[in-house]
C-alpha positions in Angstrom: -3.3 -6.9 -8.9 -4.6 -4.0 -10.5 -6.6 -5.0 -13.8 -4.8 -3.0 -16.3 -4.9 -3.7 -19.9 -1.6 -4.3 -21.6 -1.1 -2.9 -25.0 1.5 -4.6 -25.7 5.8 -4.7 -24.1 8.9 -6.0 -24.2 12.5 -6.1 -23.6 15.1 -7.6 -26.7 16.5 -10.6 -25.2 17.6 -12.1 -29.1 20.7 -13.9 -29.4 23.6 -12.4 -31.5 21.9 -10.4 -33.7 21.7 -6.8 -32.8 18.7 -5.1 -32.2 17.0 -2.8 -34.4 17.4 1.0 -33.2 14.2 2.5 -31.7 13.4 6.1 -31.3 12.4 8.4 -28.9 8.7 8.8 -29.3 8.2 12.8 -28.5 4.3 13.0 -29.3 3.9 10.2 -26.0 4.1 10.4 -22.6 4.9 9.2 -19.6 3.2 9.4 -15.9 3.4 7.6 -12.6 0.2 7.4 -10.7 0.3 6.6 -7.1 -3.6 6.5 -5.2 -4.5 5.7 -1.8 -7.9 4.1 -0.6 -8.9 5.1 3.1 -11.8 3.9 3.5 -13.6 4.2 7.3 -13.4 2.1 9.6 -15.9 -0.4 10.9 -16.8 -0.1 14.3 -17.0 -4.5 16.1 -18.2 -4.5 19.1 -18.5 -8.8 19.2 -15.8 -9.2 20.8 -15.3 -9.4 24.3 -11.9 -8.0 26.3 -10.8 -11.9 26.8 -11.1 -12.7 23.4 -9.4 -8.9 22.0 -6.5 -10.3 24.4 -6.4 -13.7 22.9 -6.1 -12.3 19.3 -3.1 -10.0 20.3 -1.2 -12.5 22.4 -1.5 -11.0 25.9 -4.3 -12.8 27.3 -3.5 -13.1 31.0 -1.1 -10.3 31.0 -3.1 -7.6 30.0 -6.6 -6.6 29.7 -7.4 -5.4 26.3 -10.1 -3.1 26.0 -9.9 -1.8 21.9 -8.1 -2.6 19.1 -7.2 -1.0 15.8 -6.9 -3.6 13.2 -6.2 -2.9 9.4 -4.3 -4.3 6.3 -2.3 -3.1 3.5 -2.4 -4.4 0.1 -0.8 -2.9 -3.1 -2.5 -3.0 -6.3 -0.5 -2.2 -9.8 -0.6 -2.1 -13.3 1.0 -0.3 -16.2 -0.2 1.0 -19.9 2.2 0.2 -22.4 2.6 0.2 -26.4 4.7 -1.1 -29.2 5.4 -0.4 -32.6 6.4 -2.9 -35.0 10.1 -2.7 -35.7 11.9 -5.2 -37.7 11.3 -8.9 -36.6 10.1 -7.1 -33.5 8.7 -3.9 -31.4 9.7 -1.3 -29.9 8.0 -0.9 -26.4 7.7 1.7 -24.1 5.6 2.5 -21.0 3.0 5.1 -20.7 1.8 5.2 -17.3 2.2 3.4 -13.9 -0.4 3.1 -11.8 -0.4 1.6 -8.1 -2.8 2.0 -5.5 -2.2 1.8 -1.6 -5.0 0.4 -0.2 -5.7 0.8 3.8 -7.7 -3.0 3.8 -10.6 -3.7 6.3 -9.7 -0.9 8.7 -11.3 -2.2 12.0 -11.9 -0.7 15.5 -12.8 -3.4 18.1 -14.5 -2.0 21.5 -14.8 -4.7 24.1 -18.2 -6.1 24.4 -18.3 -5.2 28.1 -18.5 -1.6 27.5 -22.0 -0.1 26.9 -22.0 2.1 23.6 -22.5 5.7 24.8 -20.3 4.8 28.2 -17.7 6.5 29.1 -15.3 3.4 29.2 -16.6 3.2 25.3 -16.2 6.5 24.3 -12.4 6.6 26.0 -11.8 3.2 23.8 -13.0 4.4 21.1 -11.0 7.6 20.9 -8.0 5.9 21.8 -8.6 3.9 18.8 -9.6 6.7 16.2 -6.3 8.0 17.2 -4.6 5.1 15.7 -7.2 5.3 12.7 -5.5 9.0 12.4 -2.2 8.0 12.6 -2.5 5.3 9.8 -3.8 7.7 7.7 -1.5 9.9 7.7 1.4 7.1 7.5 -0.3 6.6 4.4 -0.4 9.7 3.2 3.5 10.1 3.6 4.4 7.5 1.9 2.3 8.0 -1.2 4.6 10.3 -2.8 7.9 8.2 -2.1 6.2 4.9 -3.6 5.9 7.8 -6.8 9.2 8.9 -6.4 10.6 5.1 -6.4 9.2 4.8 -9.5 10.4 7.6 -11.4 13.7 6.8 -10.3 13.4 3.2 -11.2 14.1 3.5 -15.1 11.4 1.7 -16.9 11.3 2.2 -20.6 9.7 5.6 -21.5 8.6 6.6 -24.6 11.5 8.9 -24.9 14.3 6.0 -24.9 12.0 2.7 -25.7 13.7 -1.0 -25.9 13.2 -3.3 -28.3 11.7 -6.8 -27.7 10.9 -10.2 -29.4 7.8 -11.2 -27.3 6.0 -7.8 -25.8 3.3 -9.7 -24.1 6.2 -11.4 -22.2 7.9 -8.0 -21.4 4.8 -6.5 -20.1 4.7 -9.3 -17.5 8.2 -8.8 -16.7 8.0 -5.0 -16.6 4.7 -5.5 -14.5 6.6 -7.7 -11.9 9.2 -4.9 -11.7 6.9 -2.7 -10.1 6.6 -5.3 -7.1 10.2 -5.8 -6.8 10.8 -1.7 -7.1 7.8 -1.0 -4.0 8.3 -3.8 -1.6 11.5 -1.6 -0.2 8.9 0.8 0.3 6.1 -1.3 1.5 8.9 -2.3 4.3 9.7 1.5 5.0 6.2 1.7 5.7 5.2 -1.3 7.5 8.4 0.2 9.6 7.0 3.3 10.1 3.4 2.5 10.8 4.7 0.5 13.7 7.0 3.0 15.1 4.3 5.4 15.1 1.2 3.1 16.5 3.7 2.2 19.3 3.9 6.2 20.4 -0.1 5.9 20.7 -0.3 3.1 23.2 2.4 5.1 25.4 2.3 4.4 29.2 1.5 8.3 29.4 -1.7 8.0 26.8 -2.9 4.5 28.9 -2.6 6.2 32.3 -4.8 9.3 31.1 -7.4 6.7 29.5 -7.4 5.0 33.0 -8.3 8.5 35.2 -10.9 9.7 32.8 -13.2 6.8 33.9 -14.2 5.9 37.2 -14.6 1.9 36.7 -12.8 -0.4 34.6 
């Protein structure tokens, strides 16, 4: 999770009474703020074809000659504050923050293939495309993940709630933001594999096969 100080939050979840009124607060504002981290790839070379086709699954059915290997992990956090109100606050949050990290991109060459070869440059290529295309995945879905957000109605300073415990609320609120992305992070995971799949296309294999003379 993203280290974020909370100021302080809350939802009114009291029992009959009704809960003080609390006002629009024009003089603060309210932002969502969505940032990637693409950071490059590491180049392995350790591993050799058996064992790339042992970690996929296909050993014995394929030969696997590269592989493009990365995570993705969401950080978040919100800035909130409160103002005293009766027996309680009145919260409202400032600014979302979530950051869509492209973890421990990796491009595995098989260990057969000499660096400066032309089997390894071919791998390698074929591999920085998938690099590419993960990037810009990425980079698409950055302003949905915003957009989801917005949309999501968290308090705001213009129409704050009113709550008995804010540090609770800010934990609440906080675990909103997970529940409100992971439609998203599925959307993406979706996508990322639809579009990896048109990389390693019978067509794009069969042209990495001609431009070398020995496998």
């Amino acid at each position: 999770m993203l280290a974020v100080a909370l100021l302080a939050a809350g939802l009114w979840r009291g029992g009959a009474a009704a809960a003080p009124l609390c006002l629009s607060q024009p003089q603060r504002g309210f932002a969502v703020d969505v940032e990637l981290a693409l950071p490059e790839p590491k180049i392995d070379r350790s591993l050799s074809s058996a064992e790339l086709s042992q970690r996929m699954g296909k050993s014995g059915r394929f030969t696997v000659h590269g592989l493009h290997s990365h995570g993705l992990e969401l950080r978040y956090g919100l800035r909130h504050a409160a103002q005293p109100v009766g027996e309680g606050h009145c919260f409202w949050i400032e600014r979302l923050e979530v950051e869509i990290v492209y973890s421990q991109p990796t491009i595995y060459i098989a260990s057969e293939h000499r660096p400066g070869s032309c089997n390894d440059q071919a791998v390698r290529q074929h591999e920085a495309e998938h690099e590419r295309v993960a990037r810009r995945t990425f980079q698409y879905a950055r302003p949905r993940f915003g957009d989801a957000l917005a949309r999501a109605g968290f308090p705001q300073p213009s129409a704050p709630l009113w709550t008995e415990n804010p540090e609770a609320e800010a934990e609440a609120q906080l675990e909103r933001i997970g529940e409100v992305l992971a439609p998203e992070v599925a959307r993406l995971q979706k996508l990322m594999t639809e579009r990896q799949a048109l990389v390693d296309s019978p067509t794009n294999y069969s042209f990495i096969k001609k431009r070398c003379p020995e496998w």
